[in-house]
VORO-730105 format. One record per residue: y, z, x of N, C-alpha, C in turn; residue in three letters. Coordinates in steps of 0.02 Angstrom, whole numbers, padded with zeros to 5 digits, always signed. Layout:
# residues N
YZXYZXYZXAla
...
# end
This chain:
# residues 148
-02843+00224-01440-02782+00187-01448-02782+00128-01399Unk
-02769+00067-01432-02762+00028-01386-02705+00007-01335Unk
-02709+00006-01267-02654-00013-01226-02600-00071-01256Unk
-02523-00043-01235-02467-00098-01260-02491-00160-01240Unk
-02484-00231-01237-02492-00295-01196-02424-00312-01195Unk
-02373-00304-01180-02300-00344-01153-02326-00397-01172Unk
-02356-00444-01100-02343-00499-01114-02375-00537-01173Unk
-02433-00522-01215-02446-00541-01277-02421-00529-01323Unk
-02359-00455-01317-02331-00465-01387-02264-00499-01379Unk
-02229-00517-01317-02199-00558-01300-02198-00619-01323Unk
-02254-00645-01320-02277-00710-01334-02278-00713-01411Unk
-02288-00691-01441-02314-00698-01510-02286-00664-01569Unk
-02221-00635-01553-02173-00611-01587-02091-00641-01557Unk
-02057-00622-01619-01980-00646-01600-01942-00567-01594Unk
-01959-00568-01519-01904-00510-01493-01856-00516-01431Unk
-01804-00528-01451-01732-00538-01419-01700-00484-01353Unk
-01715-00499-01305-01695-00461-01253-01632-00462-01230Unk
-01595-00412-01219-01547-00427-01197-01533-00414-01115Unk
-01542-00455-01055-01534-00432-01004-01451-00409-00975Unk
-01431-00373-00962-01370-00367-00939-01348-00414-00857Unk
-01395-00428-00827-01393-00469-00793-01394-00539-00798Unk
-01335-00576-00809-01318-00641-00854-01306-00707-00797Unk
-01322-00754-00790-01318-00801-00738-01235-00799-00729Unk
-01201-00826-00678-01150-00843-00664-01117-00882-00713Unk
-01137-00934-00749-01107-00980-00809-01126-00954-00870Unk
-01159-00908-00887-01150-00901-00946-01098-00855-00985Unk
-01058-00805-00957-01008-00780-00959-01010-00742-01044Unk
-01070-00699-01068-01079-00709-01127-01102-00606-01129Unk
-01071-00583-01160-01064-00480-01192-01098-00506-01242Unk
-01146-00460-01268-01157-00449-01332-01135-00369-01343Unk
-01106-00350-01399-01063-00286-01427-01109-00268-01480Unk
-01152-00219-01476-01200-00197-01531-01186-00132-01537Unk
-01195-00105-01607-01159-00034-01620-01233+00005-01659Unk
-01254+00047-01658-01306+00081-01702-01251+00126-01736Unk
-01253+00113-01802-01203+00159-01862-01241+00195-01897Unk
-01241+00254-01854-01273+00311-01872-01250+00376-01938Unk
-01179+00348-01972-01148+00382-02016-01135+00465-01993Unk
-01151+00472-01917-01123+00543-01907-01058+00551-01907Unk
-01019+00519-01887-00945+00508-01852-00917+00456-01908Unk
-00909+00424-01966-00891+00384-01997-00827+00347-01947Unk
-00781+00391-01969-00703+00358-01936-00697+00331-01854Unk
-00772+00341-01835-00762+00302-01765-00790+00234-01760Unk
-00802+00210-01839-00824+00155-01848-00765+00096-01865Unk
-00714+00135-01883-00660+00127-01914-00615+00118-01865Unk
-00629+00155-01821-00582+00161-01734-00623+00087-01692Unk
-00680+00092-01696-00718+00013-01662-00685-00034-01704Unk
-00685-00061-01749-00653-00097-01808-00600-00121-01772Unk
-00553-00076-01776-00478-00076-01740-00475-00125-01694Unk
-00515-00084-01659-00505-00111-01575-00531-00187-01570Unk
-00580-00175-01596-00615-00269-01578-00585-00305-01643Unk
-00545-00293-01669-00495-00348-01707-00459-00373-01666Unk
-00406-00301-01636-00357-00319-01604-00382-00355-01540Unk
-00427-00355-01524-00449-00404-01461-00491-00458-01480Unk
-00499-00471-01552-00529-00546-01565-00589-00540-01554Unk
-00624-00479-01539-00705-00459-01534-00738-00480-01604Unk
-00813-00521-01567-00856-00493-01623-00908-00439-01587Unk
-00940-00407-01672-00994-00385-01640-01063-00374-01690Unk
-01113-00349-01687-01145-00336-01726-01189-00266-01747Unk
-01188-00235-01797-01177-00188-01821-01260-00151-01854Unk
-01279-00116-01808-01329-00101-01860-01331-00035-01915Unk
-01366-00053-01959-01337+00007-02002-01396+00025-02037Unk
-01390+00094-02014-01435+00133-02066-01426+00147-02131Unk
-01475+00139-02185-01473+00129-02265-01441+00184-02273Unk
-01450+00244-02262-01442+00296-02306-01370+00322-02315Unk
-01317+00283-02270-01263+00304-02264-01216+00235-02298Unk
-01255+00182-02308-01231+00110-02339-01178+00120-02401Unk
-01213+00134-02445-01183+00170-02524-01109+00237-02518Unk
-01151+00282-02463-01089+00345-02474-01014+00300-02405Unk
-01025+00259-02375-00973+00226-02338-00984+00154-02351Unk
-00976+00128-02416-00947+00057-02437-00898+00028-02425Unk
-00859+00070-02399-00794+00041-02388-00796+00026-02326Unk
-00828+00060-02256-00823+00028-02203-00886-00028-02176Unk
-00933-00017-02221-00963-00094-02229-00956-00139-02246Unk
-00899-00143-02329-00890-00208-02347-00839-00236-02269Unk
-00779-00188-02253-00749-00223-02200-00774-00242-02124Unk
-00839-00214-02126-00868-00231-02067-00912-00295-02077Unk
-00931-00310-02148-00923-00391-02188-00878-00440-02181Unk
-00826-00411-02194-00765-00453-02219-00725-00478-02149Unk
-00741-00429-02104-00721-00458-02021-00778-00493-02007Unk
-00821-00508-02023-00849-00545-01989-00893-00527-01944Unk
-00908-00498-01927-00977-00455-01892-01030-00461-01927Unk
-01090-00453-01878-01155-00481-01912-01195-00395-01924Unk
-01236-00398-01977-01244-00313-01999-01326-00351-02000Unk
-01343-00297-01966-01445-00294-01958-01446-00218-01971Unk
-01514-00205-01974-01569-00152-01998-01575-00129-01955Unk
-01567-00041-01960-01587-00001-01944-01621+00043-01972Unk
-01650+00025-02021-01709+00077-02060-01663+00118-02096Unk
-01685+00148-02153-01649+00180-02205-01632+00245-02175Unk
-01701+00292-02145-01684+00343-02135-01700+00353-02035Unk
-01682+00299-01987-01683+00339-01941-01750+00346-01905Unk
-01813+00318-01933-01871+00352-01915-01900+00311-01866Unk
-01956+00343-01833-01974+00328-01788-02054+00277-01789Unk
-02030+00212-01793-02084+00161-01841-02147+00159-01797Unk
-02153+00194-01732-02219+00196-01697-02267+00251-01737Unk
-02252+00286-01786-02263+00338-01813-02293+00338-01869Unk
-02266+00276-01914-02276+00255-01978-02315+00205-01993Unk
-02339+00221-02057-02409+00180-02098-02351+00113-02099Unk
-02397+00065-02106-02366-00009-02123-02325-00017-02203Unk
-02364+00023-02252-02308+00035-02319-02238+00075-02287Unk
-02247+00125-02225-02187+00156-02236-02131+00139-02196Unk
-02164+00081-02163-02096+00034-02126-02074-00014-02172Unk
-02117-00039-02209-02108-00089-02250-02048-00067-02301Unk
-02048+00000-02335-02020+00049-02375-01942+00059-02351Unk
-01965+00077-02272-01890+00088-02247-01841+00032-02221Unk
-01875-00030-02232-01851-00087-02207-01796-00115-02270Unk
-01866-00122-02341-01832-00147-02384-01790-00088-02430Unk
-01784-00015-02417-01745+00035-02429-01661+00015-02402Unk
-01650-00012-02336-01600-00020-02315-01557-00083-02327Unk
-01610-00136-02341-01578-00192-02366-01563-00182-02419Unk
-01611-00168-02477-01565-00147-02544-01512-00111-02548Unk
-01508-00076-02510-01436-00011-02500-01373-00081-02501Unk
-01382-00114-02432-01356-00167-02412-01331-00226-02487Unk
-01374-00248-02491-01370-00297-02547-01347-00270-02604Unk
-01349-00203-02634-01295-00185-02673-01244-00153-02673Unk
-01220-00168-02603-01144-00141-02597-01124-00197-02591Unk
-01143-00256-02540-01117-00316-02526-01144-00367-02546Unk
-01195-00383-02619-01201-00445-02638-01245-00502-02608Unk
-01256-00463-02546-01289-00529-02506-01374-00483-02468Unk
-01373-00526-02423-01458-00510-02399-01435-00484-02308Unk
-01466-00456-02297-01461-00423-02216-01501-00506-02171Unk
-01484-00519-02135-01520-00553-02071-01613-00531-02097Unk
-01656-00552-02089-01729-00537-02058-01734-00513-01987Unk
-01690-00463-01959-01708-00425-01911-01693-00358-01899Unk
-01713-00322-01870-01719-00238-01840-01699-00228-01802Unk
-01648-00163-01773-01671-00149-01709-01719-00092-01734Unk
-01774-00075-01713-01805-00025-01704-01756+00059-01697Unk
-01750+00101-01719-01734+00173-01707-01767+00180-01630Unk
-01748+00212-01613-01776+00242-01515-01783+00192-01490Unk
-01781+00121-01498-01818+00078-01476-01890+00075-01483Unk
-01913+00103-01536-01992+00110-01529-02032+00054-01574Unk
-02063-00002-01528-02110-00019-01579-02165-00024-01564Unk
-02220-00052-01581-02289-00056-01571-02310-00114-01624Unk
-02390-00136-01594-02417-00207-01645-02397-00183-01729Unk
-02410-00139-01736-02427-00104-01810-02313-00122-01855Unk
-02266-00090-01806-02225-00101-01819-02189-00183-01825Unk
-02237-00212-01803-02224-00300-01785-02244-00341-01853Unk
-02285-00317-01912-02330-00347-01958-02297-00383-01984Unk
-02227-00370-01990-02178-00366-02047-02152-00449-02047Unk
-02165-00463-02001-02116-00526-01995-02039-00512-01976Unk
-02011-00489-01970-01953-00478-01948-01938-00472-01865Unk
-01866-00512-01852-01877-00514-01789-01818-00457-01765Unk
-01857-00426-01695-01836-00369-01668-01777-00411-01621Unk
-01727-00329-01623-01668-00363-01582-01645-00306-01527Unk
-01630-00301-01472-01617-00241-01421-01677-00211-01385Unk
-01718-00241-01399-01788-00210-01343-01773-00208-01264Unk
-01791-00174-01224-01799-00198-01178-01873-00122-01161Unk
-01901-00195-01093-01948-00178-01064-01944-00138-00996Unk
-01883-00143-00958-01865-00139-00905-01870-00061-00875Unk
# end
């Protein structure tokens, strides 16, 4: 197996870090949710809350729960929140053949695109945070990594 390279896959992929340590002027939260469809109505309770406070946020969502909770996706659409990929079923893409990320990638966007008409962003977060070169092929850019 070959060793991770950070800084080469750093370089040569689009993966979005988020440091929580933010300069003094930039004054800038990002609010990211993994919608795991265990708890439905606490998606519905986040909803709430970051309306009533003028929040955005962005939402990732796993396919397999897209279709049986349409209703709190189209409104997590319709507010305005940005909805990315979380793989259809959950899995762990350091694990999987390149067809079966590919499978679970475009499994979740279709879920997506036929409840809501439209296309997901071109990005992931990874499940566990796990990726590797093999999970990178795709073109899609990763979002929530950290190295730290």
């Amino acid at each position: 197996m070959t060793n991770f390279d950070k800084d080469k896959f750093l370089a040569s992929n689009n993966v979005y870090m988020y440091n929580p340590v933010a300069r003094e002027d930039d004054k800038v939260i990002y609010l990211t949710f993994d919608v795991e469809w265990i708890r439905p109505d606490n998606v519905n309770i986040i909803l709430d809350v970051i309306k009533e406070k003028n929040v955005s946020a962005a939402f990732f969502l796993i396919g397999y729960g897209i279709k049986k909770h349409a209703d709190i996706v189209r409104r997590i659409v319709s507010e305005g929140h940005i909805t990315l990929n979380h793989t259809m079923n959950h899995v762990w893409l350091t694990k999987c053949t390149k067809d079966t990320i590919q499978r679970e990638l475009e499994q979740c966007n279709q879920q997506f695109y036929e409840v809501c008409g439209k296309e997901m962003p071109k990005a992931v977060r990874p499940p566990y945070g796990a990726i590797n070169f093999r999970s990178q092929l795709l073109g899609m850019d990763i979002v929530g990594v950290d190295f730290s």
